[in-house]
N, C-alpha and C positions, 0 to 999 in steps of 0.2 A: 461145253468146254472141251476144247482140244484135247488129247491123250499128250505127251509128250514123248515121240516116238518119231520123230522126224532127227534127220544129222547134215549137221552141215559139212562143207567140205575140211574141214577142222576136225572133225572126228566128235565135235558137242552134239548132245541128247537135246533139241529144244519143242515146246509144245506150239504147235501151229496151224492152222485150218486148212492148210495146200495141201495136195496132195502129192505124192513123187511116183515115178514109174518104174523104181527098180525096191525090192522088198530084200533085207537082210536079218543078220543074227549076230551077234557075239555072247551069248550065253544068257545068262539073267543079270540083269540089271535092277530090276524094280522088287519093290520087298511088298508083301503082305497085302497091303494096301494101294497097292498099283503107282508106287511112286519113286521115281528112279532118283537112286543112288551113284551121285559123281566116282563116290572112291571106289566102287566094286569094279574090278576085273578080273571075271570067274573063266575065261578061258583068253588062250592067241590066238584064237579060230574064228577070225571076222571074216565071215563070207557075205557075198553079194548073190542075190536070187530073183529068178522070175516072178514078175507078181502073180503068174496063176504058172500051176504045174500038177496035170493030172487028177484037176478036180478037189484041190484040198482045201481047206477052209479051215483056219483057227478065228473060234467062238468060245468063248468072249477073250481078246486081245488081251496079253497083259495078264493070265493066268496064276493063280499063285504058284509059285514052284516052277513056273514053263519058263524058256527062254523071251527076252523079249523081243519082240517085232517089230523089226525098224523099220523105214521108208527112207530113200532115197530122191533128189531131183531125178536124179538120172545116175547112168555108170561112172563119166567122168568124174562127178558127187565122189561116187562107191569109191574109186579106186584111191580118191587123193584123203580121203579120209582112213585109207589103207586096210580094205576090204577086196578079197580077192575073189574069184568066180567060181560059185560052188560047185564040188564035183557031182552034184547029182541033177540039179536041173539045167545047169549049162554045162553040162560032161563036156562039150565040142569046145567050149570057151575053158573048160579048165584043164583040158589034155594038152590045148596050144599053149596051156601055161606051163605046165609041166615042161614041154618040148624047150621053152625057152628058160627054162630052170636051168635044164641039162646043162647050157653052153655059159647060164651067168654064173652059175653059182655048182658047178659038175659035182661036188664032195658029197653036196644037200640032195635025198632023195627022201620021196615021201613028203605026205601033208603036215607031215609033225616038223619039219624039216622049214619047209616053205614058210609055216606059217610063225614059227620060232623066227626066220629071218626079217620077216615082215615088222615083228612085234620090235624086234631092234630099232628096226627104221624107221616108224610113226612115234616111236615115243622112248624117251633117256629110261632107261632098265630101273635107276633107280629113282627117279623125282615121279615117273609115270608122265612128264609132261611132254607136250608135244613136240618134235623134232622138223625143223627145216636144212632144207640142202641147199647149194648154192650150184649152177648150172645156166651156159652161155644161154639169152633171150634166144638167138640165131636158132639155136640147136634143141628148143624145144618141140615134140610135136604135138600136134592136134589133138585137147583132151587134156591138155596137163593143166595144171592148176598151179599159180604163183599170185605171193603177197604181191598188194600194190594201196601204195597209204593205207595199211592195217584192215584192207579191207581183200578175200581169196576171189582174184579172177581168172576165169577162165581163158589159156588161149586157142585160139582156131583163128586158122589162115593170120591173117596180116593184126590181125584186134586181139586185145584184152575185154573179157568182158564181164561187168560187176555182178557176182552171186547173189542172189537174195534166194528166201524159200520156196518165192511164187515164181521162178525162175531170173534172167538174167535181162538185166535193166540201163546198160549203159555202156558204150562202147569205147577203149581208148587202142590208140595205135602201137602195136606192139616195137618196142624198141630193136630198132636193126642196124646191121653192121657192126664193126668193132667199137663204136659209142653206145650199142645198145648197152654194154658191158653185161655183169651179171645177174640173174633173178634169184629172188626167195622162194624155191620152188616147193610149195605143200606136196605135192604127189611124191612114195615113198620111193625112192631110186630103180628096185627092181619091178615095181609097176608102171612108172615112166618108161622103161626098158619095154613092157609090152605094147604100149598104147604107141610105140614105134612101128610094131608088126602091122603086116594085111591082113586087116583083120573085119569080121562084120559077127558082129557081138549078139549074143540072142537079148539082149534086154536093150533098148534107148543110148547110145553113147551120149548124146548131149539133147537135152530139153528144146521142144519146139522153138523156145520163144530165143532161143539163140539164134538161128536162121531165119526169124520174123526182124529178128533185132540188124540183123547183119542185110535185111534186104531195104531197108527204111532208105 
């Protein structure tokens, strides 16, 4: 039986047999028993991580008392579910964060800072539930993630493309010009804001099967 330790781009814990290419944290989530608990949020420190760094290895998963280990599809995943890039295995991806801190948000300095902002922006302070923004289709870029019929797609280049956890499964045209009007964007503002930069990310930006899917 699967762990339940995979997240979608929603920011939900679900248990599933895929695997993802990008490995995270947000603290502990799971009690005693290895079984994770919706209401805990024991820290605002959702970081995104390499799946191997330096030879480390957590045995057995899901520890009592350790944080829990998430899995990712991919960054894109990471980012819209509002997971930032940790400063110790992607120092190079989390300095460029920093750098583009300075100019979003110049007051904010520091991880306690960032990740406080973050926590604003994925989720209402007081319901804990999940927050969407609203932002022109035109003016999205590659990597962001927006609702489309209840259901988080990805876009890249000209397509929207439908998330699932075995990756992405269905291609729709992304809406352009001034009728495209505006999207439901899941990716949390000042992480849209990165996935704008030139950037080449040490872990997967978007799953294989996106570019399998986009070359049919």
């Amino acid at each position: 039986m699967p762990l339940r330790n995979r997240v979608t781009p929603l920011g939900e814990v679900i248990a599933t047999p895929d695997r993802g290419l990008v490995y995270a944290n947000r603290g502990c989530l799971h009690d005693a028993a290895g079984e994770v608990r919706e209401h805990r949020h024991p820290t605002k420190r959702w970081i995104a991580c390499q799946l191997e760094f330096r030879g480390r290895r957590r045995r057995p998963l899901m520890a009592p008392g350790k944080f829990t280990e998430l899995f990712f599809l991919d960054e894109a995943t990471a980012l819209a579910a509002g997971h930032r890039p940790c400063g110790e295995c992607r120092y190079r991806d989390y300095e460029l964060l920093k750098r583009l801190w300075a100019e979003l948000h110049p007051a904010q300095v520091g991880a306690d800072a960032i990740d406080d902002q973050l926590d604003v922006e994925r989720r209402d302070p007081r319901t804990k539930r999940r927050r969407f923004h609203e932002a022109p289709f035109g003016e999205l870029p590659d990597g962001a993630f927006v609702m489309l019929e209840g259901e988080p797609h990805l876009v890249l280049g000209r397509d929207l493309l439908r998330w699932s956890p075995a990756g992405y499964t269905a291609r729709t045209p992304r809406p352009a010009g001034a009728r495209g009007g505006a999207a439901t964007v899941v990716t949390p503002p000042s992480l849209l804001a990165l996935l704008a930069t030139d950037r080449d990310p040490l872990v997967p930006l978007v799953h294989g099967s996106a570019t399998a899917l986009l070359g049919q």
